[in-house]
N, C-alpha and C positions, 0 to 999 in steps of 0.2 A: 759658409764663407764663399763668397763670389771668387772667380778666377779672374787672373790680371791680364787681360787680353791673351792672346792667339799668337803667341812667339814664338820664334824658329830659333834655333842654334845648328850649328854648323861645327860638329867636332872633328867628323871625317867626312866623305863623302859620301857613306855610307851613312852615316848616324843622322835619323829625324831627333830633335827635341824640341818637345813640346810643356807647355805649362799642362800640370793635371792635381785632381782633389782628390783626395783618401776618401773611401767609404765603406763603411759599416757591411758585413755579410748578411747582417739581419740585423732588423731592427723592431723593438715595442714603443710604441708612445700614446700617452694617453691626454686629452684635453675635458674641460671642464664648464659648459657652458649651461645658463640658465634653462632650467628643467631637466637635462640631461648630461649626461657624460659618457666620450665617444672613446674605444681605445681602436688602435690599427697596428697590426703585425705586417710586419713589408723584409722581404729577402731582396737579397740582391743575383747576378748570375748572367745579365745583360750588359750589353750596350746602352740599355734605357736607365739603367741605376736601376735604386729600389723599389720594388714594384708591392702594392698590395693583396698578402696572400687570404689574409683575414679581417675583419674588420666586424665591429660588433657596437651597440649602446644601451645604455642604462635609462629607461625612462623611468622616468619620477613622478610621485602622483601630483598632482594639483591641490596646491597646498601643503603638502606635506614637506615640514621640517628636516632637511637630510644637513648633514654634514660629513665634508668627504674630507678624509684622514691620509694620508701620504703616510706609512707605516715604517720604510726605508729611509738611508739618509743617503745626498747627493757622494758617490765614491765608492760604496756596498756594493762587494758582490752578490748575487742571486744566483738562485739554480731555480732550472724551470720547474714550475709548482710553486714557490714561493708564495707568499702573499705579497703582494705590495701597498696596496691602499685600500682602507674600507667607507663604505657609505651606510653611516649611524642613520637610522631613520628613527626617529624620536618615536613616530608612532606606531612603527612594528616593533620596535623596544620593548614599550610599554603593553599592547598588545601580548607580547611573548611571556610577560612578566603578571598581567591578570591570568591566562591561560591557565600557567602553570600552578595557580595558587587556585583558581577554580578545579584543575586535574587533582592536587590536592588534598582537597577537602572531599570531593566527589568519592576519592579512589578510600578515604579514612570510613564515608560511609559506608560503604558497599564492604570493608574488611571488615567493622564490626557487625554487618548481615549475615556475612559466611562465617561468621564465628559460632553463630548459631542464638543468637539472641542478643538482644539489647543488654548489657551490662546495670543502667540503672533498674531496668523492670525486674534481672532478676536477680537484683540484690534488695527491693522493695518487695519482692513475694517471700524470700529467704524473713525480712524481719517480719512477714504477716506472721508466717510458720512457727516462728520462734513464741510471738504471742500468744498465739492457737492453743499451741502446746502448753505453755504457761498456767494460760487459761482451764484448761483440759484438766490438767494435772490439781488444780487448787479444789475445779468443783467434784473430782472424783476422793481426795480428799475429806471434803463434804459431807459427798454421799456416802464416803466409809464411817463418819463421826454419826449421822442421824442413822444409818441400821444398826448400830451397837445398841442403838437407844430405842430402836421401835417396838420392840417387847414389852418396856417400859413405862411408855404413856403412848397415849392415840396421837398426842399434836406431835411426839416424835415421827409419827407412821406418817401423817400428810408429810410432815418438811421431807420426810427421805424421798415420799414420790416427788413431789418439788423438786432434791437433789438430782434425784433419776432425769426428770428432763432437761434439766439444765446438763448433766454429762453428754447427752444426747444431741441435743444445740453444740455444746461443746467440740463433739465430736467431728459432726458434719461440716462447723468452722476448717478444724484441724484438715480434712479433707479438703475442704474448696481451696484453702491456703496450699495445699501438696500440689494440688491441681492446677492454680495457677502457676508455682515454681515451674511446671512441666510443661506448660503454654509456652510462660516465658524462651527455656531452652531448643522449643521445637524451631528446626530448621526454619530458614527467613521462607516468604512466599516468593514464589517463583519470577511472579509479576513483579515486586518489587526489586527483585535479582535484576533481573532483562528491564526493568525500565534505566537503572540506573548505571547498567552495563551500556545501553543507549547512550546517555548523555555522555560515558566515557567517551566511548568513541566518537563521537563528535568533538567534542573537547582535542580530542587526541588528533581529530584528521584537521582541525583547523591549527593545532599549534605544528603539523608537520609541514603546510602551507607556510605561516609567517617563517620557520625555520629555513624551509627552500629560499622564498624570499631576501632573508638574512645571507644565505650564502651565496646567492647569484650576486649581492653586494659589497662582494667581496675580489678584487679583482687579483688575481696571481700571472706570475711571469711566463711568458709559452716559451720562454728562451733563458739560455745559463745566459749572464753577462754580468755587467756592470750599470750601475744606476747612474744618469749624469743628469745634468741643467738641462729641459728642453726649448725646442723654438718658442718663438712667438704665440701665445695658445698655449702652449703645452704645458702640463701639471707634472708629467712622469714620462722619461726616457730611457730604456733599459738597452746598452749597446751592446750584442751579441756576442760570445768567444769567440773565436776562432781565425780565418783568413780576412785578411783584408785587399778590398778593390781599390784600383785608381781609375778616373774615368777622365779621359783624356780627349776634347775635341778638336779633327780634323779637319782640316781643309779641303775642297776637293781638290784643287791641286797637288796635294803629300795624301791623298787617299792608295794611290795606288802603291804609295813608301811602304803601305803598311799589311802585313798577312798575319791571317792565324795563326799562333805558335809561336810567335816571333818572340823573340829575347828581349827584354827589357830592364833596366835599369832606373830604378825611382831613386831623385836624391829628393830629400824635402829642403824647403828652406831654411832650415836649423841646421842641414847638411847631413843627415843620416841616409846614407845608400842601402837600399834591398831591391833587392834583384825580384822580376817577375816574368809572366810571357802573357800574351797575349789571346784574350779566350771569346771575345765575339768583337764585332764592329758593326754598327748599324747602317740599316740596306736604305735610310730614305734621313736625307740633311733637315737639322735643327736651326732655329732661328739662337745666336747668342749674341746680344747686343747690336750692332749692324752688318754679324756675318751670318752665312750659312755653314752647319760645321756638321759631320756625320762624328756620332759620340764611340769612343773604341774604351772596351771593357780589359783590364790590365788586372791579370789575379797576382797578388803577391805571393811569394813562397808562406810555405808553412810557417810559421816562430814568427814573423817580421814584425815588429812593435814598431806601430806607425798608427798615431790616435787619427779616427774621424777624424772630416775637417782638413786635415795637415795639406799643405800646397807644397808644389816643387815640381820637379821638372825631370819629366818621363823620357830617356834617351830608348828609340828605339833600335835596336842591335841588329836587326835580321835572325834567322836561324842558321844556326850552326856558330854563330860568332863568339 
């Protein structure tokens, strides 16, 4: 809000008043322009108002779908940390969301490796075994029925050696069958461990990338305040707790009315009076409208509830008054 001219009042002989604007001890704001978005943290503590203490921006890739999110509503209070707004980037979204389903699946393989065998191979050698033995069991059977008999007749004696090598076949199944069970269980190979421990890890260092990414897009408050409407440009305005300034400019003429420490009395135009003193004046005159004015810094007391913005008219008192 602009000030209404450069006006004097004349309470005593002693008293300057002058017209002055409230401002913010600190302030965040953040704007929003194509490809990127800028925030700037600015304190106050001069004669010059608020000054820029930090300031930072968000570049965006080329191309890339972002959508930025205002997460508070105008009138919230904040504490610094907060989050305020985030920028949904559609394609590290979706990026974070293949990762995670490739870490997944990667990490399902590598758990069935350290388990110590593939589950289908050795539940496929288990039913070879089962056969083996089946088999085993029927031709030794067999060969029990043809030596009862080989006393008997000669063509009993061939079949029983017949029986004999078939138990022997039989046999050596039964084996290969145990033997692949015990392939199957043996520990996974090393190479296969370490190859697919590799792809984790990369998997893993690229999804801790898009994650960083994801939180750098996320913007939080450096200040306890309040959330308001910003300027012209502005998407987000976080007004700071605490003391508030008036900044009040001089004339050279009433420059020398006025000293450090000096008492002061704000009334705004609504008419609420808070008293303050006076905490810098500036060493080199400002151009305002068609004067020259040197700007004087007015700390209000502690408690005083007087919104940014607010105008009114700064009685200066001297010290001791």
């Amino acid at each position: 809000m602009a000030l209404v001219g450069l006006a004097t009042f004349s309470f005593s002989p002693r008293d300057l008043a002058l017209k002055g604007i409230v401002e913010e001890n600190a302030r965040f704001s953040m704007t929003a322009e194509a490809g990127e978005v800028t925030w700037t943290e600015s304190q106050h503590g001069n004669a010059s108002g608020l000054r820029v203490v930090n300031q930072g921006t968000l570049q965006l890739d080329n191309g890339e779908q972002v959508q930025l999110e205002v997460t508070v509503d105008a009138g919230a209070h904040v504490a610094a940390g907060d989050p305020l707004a985030t920028l949904d980037s559609h394609r590290n979204t979706r990026l974070l969301d293949e990762l995670e389903a490739e870490h997944n699946a990667t990490q399902a393989r590598l758990d069935l490796l350290l388990e110590g065998g593939r589950a289908e191979t050795i539940s496929a050698a288990n039913r070879q075994v089962e056969v083996a033995r089946a088999q085993l069991t029927a031709a030794q059977r067999e060969l029990t029925r043809f030596e009862s008999m080989e006393n008997q007749a000669a063509v009993a004696g061939v079949e029983a050696d017949t029986a004999r090598a078939l138990v022997q076949i039989r046999e050596r199944e039964l084996a290969l069958a145990l033997a692949q069970v015990s392939e199957a269980r043996l520990p996974p190979r090393a190479a296969e461990v370490a190859e697919l421990q590799a792809m984790l890890a990369g998997i893993d260092s690229r999804m801790v990338e898009a994650q960083q990414r994801k939180a750098a897009s996320t913007v939080v408050s450096p200040v306890s305040g309040t959330v308001g409407a910003g300027r012209a440009g502005e998407v987000l305005v976080v007004t700071a707790d605490g003391d508030r300034y008036v900044r009040v400019p001089v004339s050279q003429r009433d420059l020398d009315r006025v000293q450090l420490g000096d008492n002061v009395e704000f009334e705004t135009d609504s008419a609420v009076a808070v008293a303050g003193h006076v905490v810098d004046i500036a060493t080199e005159a400002q151009p305002l409208g068609t004067q020259s004015v040197f700007w004087v810094a007015v700390l209000l007391d502690s408690g005083a509830v007087v919104a940014p913005g607010a105008t009114g008219t700064a009685h200066f008192l001297g010290q001791g008054s």
